[in-house]
Every structure is written in structure tokens, then in C-alpha cells.
C-alpha positions in Angstrom: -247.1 43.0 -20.4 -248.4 39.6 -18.9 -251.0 39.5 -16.0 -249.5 38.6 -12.5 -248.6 34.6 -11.8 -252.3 33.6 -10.5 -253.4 34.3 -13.9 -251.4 31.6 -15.0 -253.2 29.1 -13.0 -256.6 30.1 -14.0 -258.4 26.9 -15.4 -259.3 27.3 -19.2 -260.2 25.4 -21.9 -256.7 24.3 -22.5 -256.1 23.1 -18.9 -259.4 20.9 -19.1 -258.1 19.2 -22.4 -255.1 18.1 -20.6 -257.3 17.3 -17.3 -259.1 15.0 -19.9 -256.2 13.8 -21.6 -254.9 12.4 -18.0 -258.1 11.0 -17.3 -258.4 8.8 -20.8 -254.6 7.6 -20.6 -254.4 6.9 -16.9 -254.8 3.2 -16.0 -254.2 3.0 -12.5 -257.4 4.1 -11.5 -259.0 1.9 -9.1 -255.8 2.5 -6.6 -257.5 5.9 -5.7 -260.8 4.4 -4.7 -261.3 5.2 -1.1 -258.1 7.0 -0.9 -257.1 9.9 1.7 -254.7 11.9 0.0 -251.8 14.4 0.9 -250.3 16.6 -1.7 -247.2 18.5 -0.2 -246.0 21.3 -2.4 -249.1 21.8 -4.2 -248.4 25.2 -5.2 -245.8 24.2 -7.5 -246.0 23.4 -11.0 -246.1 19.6 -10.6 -248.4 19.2 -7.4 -250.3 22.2 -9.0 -251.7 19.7 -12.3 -251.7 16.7 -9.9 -253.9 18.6 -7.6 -256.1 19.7 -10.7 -256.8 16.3 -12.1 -257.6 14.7 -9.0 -260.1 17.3 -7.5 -261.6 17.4 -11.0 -262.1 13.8 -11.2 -262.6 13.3 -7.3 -265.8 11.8 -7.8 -265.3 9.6 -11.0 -262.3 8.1 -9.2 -264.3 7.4 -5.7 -261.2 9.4 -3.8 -262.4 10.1 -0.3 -260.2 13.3 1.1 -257.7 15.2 -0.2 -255.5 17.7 1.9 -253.2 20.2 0.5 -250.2 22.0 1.8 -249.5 25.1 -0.2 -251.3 28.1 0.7 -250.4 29.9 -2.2 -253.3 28.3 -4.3 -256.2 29.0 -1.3 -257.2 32.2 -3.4 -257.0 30.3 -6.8 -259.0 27.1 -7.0 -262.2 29.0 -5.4 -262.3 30.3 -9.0 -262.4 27.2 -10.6 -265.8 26.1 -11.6 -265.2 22.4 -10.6 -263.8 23.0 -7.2 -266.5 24.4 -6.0 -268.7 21.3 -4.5 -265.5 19.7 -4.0 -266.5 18.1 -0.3 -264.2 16.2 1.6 -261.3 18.9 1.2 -258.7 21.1 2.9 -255.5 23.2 2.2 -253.1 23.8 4.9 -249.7 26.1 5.5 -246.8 24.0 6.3 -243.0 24.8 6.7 -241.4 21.0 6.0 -238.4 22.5 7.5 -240.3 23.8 11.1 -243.3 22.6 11.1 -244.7 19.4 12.9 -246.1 16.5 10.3 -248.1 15.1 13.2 -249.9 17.7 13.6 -250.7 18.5 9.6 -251.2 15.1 8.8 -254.4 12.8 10.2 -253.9 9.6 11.0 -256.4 8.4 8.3 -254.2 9.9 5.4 -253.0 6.9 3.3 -251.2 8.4 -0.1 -248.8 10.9 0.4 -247.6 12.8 -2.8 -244.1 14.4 -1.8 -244.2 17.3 -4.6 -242.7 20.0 -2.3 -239.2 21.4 -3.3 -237.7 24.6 -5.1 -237.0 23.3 -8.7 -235.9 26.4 -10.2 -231.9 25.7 -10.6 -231.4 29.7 -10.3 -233.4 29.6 -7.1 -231.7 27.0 -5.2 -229.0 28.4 -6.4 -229.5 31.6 -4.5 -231.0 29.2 -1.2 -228.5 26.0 -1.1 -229.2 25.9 2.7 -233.3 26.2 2.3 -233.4 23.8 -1.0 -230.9 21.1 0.6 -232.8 21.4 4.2 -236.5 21.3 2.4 -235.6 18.3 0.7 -233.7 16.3 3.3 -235.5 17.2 6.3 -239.2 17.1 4.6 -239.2 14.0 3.7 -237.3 12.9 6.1 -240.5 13.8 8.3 -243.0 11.9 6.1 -241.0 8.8 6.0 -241.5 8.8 9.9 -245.1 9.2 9.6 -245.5 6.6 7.1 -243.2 4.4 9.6 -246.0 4.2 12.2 -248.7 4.5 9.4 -248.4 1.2 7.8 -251.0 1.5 4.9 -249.6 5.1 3.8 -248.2 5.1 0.1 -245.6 7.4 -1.0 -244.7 9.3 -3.8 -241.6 10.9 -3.9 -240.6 13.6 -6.6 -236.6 12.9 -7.1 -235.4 14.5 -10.5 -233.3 14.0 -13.3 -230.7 16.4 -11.8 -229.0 13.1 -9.7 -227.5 12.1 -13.1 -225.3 14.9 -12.6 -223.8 15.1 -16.2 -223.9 11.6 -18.1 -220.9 10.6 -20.1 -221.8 9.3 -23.6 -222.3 5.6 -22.8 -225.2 6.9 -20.3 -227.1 8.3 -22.9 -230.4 7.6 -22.6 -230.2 7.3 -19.2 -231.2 4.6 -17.4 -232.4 4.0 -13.5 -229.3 1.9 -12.8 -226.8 5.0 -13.8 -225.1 6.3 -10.7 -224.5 9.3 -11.6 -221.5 11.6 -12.6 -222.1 14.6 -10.2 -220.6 17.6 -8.2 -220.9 17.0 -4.3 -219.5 20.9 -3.9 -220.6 22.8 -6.8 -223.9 25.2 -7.1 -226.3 23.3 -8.0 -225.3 20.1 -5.2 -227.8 21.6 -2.6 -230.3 20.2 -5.0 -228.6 17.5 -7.0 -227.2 15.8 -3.8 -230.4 16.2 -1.0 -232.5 14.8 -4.5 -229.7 11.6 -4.0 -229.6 11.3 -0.4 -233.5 11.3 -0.1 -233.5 8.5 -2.6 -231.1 6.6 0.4 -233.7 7.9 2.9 -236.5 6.2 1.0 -234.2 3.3 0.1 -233.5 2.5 3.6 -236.9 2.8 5.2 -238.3 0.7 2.9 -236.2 -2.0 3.1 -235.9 -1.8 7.1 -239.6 -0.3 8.0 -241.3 -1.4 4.7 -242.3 1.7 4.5 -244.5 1.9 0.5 -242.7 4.4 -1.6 -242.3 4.7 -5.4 -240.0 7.1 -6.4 -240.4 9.3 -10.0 -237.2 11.3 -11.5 -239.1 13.7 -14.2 -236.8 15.2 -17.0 -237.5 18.7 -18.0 -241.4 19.0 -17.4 -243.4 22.3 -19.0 -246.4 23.5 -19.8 -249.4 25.7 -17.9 -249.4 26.5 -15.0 -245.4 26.5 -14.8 -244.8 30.2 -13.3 -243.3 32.5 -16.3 -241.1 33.7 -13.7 -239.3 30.9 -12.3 -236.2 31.0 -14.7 -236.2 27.9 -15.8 -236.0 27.7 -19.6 -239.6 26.8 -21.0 -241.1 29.8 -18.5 -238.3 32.0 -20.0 -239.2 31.7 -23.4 -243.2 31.7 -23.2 -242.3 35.3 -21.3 -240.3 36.4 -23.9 -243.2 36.1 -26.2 -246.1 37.2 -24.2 -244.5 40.4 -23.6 -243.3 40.5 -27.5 -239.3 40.2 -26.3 -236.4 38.4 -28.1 -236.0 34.9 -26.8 -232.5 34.9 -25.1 -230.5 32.0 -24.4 -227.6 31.8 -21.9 -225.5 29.2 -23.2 -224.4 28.4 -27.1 -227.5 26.7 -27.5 -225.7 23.6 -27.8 -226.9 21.3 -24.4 -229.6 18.7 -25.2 -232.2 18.1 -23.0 -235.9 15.8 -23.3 -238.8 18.0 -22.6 -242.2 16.4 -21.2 -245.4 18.1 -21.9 -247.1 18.5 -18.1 -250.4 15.8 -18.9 -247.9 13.2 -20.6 -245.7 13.4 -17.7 -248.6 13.5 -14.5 -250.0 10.5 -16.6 -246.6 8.8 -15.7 -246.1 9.8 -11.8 -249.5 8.7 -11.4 -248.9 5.1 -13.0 -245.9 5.1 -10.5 -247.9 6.2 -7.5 -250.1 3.1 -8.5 -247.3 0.6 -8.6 -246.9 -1.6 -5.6 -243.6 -2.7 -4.4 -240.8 -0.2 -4.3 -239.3 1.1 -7.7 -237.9 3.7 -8.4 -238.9 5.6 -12.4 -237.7 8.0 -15.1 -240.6 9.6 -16.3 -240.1 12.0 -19.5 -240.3 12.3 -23.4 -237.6 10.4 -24.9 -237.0 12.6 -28.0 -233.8 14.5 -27.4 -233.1 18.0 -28.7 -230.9 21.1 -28.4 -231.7 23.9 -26.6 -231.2 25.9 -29.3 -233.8 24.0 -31.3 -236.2 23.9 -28.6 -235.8 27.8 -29.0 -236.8 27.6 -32.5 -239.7 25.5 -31.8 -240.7 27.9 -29.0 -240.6 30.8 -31.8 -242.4 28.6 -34.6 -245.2 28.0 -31.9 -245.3 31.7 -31.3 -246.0 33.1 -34.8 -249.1 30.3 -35.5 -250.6 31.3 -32.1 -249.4 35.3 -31.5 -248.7 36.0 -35.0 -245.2 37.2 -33.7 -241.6 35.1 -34.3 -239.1 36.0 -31.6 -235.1 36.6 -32.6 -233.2 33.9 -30.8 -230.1 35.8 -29.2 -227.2 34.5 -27.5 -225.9 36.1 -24.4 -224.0 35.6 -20.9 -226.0 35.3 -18.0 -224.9 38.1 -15.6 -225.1 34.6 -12.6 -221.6 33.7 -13.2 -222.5 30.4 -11.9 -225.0 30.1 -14.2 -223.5 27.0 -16.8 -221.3 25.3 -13.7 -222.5 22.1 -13.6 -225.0 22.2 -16.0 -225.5 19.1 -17.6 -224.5 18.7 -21.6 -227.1 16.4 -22.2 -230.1 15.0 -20.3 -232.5 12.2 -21.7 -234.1 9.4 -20.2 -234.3 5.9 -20.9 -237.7 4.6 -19.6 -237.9 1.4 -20.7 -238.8 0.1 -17.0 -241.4 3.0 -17.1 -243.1 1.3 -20.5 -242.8 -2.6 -19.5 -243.6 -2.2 -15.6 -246.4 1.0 -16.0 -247.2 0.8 -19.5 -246.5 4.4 -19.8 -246.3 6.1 -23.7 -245.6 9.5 -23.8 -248.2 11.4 -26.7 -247.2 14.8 -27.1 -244.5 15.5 -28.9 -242.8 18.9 -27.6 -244.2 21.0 -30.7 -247.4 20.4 -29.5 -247.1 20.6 -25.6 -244.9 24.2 -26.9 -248.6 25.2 -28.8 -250.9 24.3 -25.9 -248.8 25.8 -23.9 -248.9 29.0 -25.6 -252.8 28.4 -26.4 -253.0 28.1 -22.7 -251.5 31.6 -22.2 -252.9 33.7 -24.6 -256.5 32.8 -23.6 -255.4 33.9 -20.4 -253.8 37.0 -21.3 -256.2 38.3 -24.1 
């Protein structure tokens, strides 16, 4: 059987050869010098690598604080060789829902990095009231601290998921789509407060100025993703570590565009650089089937376990599971490659092997 979920985020060689890979491809550099940074949400997968790289390369990019919000990781990065003469740092528990901002946040912070929101679909499926408030009324708060804070920067982590479901014409997906989605169905808690936080942004730009780029990632994986959040890629890497059948809950047909972790964190942090309002798709543009992203899960796990998987169908006992789940998903980021000069590397085979190589040197 795997080891618990802080295993996953142990640092290993792996992890570093992403870390690196961000470093080489990221060209926005000299915006962190000097910074202050906030990372809300920094516990989850996203803010997790983003929190990674820049501690790691604190010094080579001159950044001069960095706070974090999630407790969760307080008992991890001790472990991590390269934290450990970190200087200049603190990690923080905050409720975005109860908690003042004021009184997390100095007045000397000046990026904020708005990672913080359940992204499992099964989760905020199961919390539509906690996911919709997280969203809405978190950044909600750091909007009005920016407000008074004119230098602050935002980044704010919208998703793919405000596409709703694309008709054909909309596919690849690009920025200017509306979107063709479900204000009352179970996954609008999170589909809708990811839209109406794009208004909240919108607005207090364009009536406080307030800095703000926003990212809408499509479908990111990789380590440090929690094997146990039920989203696809976590599924399947679980399935193999503990020798299982990979098991898919649909007919295998819905296409999505899977983003290895460093290709995408090189992205958001290209758009945190950019300096007038904007709003991104960040993602892989190669579009595939679930079904064959199955098979390219199980092809990964024989060269690196030795061991290929069945792929079964079945129904997911979550009767809402497929309601409103989009048929196809894959972004168009042509503004993302002629405004941030941002090329995606890694193809998905090879974010699917690191991945796994990622794992098993964890779990060995």
C-alpha cells in the first residue's frame, strides 16, 4: 500500500528536475527582485510547486519575504534540505471564509498569489456552500487589501471549469468564450464563484486599479498532487502504486488537455509577471481522451513498476458524478504564447513517467 499524503510531498530528485526545469524556462525573473510575497492555499497542489520553486530559488531571484497560508505543509518543508536557511519566512493558518486579511497580511506584502480553493470536482461537490463561499468571499477580501495597497500584484487562480461545456466551434478554447455553463447543477458552486470572481477582479481593476492577472489552468498533474483527491491523474497513479486496475467512471470517451505541473507553474508565473490586467489559459494544447490518457497512464506504469494495469469501465456509485461534466476541454493559448511567450515542453507521456518516477522513489 502507498505511504500516507506527506510522503507525496517529500522533495526528491524528480521534484528538483522540475524545480530546475522552471528555473531555466522562466523569463520573468527580475519582477521578483525585492518582492514580498503571499501564497494563499499553499498546501494545495498548485501553490504547493509555486511555493517550492520560489523558496528554492529565493536567493537567485533576490525575493525578499515570503508568507504562506496553509498549515498543512508547516511539518513538511522543515524536511527539505533547501528550506532550511530559508530567512525572511513565515507560514500562517488562515480561514479565507472567517478570518481577518488585515491581520494575516503586512502592509509591506506586494504579490499576492490567490492559490486557495477546493479543486477536487468530487469534493466541492460534497461542500457547494464552503467551495462557493472560499472562492467568492476570499478573494473578495484580498481585492480589499490590495484596494488600499496600491503596489500589491495579484494572481488569481480561475480554471478552465468557467467554460462550462464548449460546443464544437469553441474548441480550442479561447479567452473571449463565454462559456456554456450550468448556474444550478453540482458542480456551479465551483464553476460559477470561479466566474463571478473573474467579475470581482474585473471590476476592481477597472474602478480601484487594483493589479491583477488572472490564470485559468486546464487539467494540471503531477507530484505533489494528493493520490487521494479524486481527481483523475491522482486516481490512476493510486491504482498503480498499490498494484489495482485503473478504473474509469465514464465511457472513456471525454477529451481533456493535461499540463505537466513545471510546464504549467512556468506559465502562471509569466502571467504573474505581466503588467496590465489580462486575463490567461495556461495548459498543454494536445487533446486526448480519457480513455487514452488511461492507456498512457498504464504504458508509464510497466517501464517504471514493471506492472500494466487493466483499464475497466464502471459507474461511479456519486450519481452526480458525469452531470455537467464537460465532453471536451482544451485551451487555445495563443494570447498565452504572443503576450508571455509561454511553450509548453512536456508532452503528457513524459509528465505521466516523472510523475510515476516521482512516486516510486518515494514509496520504495
Amino acid at each position: 500500500m502507498v505511504k500516507n499524503q506527506k510522503d507525496m510531498n517529500i522533495v526528491n530528485k524528480q521534484t528538483l528536475n522540475d524545480l530546475r526545469f522552471i528555473h531555466n524556462n522562466y523569463y520573468g525573473k527580475n519582477f521578483l527582485k525585492n518582492k514580498k510575497i503571499l501564497i494563499t492555499g499553499a498546501g494545495g497542489f498548485v501553490g504547493y510547486y509555486l511555493s517550492l520553486y520560489l523558496i528554492k530559488y529565493k536567493k537567485e531571484l533576490k525575493i525578499n519575504k515570503i508568507l504562506l497560508t496553509d498549515i498543512k505543509i508547516k511539518n513538511i518543508l522543515p524536511k527539505i534540505n533547501f528550506f532550511k536557511n530559508t530567512v525572511n519566512f513565515a507560514i500562517k493558518k488562515f480561514d479565507v471564509i472567517k478570518d481577518d486579511i488585515n491581520k494575516l497580511i503586512p502592509n509591506d506584502i506586494n504579490v499576492i498569489i490567490h492559490a486557495a480553493s477546493v479543486a477536487s470536482p468530487t469534493k466541492y461537490r460534497k461542500e457547494p456552500l464552503q467551495t462557493a463561499d472560499a472562492n467568492v468571499i476570499g478573494l473578495r477580501k484580498i481585492l480589499e487589501f490590495a484596494k488600499k495597497n496600491e503596489k500589491v500584484k495579484i494572481l488569481y487562480f480561475s480554471s478552465s471549469e468557467i467554460y462550462g461545456d464548449p460546443d464544437i466551434k469553441n474548441i480550442p478554447t479561447k479567452e473571449a468564450y463565454n462559456g456554456n455553463v450550468s448556474t444550478t447543477g453540482p458542480r456551479a458552486c465551483y464553476d460559477e464563484a470561479k466566474r463571478y470572481c473573474e467579475t470581482l477582479a474585473y471590476i476592481f481593476n477597472k474602478k480601484f486599479k487594483t493589479k491583477i492577472s488572472i490564470v485559468r489552468p486546464f487539467n494540471n498533474f503531477g507530484p505533489g498532487m494528493n493520490i487521494s483527491d479524486l481527481r483523475l491523474p491522482s486516481d490512476m497513479a493510486k491504482s498503480i502504486l498499490n498494484k489495482k486496475k485503473i478504473f474509469l467512471f465514464s465511457n472513456g470517451s471525454p477529451k481533456r488537455s493535461f499540463c505537466y505541473i513545471a510546464d504549467a507553474v512556468v506559465g502562471y508565473l509569466e502571467a504573474l509577471s505581466y503588467k496590465t490586467f489580462e486575463i490567461f489559459n495556461i495548459g498543454n494544447t494536445k487533446e486526448m481522451s480519457v480513455l487514452q490518457f488511461a492507456k498512457l497512464f498504464s504504458r508509464a506504469s510497466n517501464k517504471i513498476y514493471k506492472y500494466t494495469p487493466k483499464i475497466i469501465f464502471k459507474k461511479n456509485k456519486d450519481k452526480d458524478y458525469l452531470i455537467n461534466n464537460p465532453n471536451r476541454r482544451s485551451p487555445d493559448i495563443s494570447k498565452a504564447r504572443k503576450l508571455l511567450k509561454y511553450h509548453p515542453k512536456i508532452n503528457t507521456y513524459n509528465g505521466i513517467v516523472n510523475y510515476l518516477k516521482f512516486l516510486k522513489e518515494n514509496n520504495r
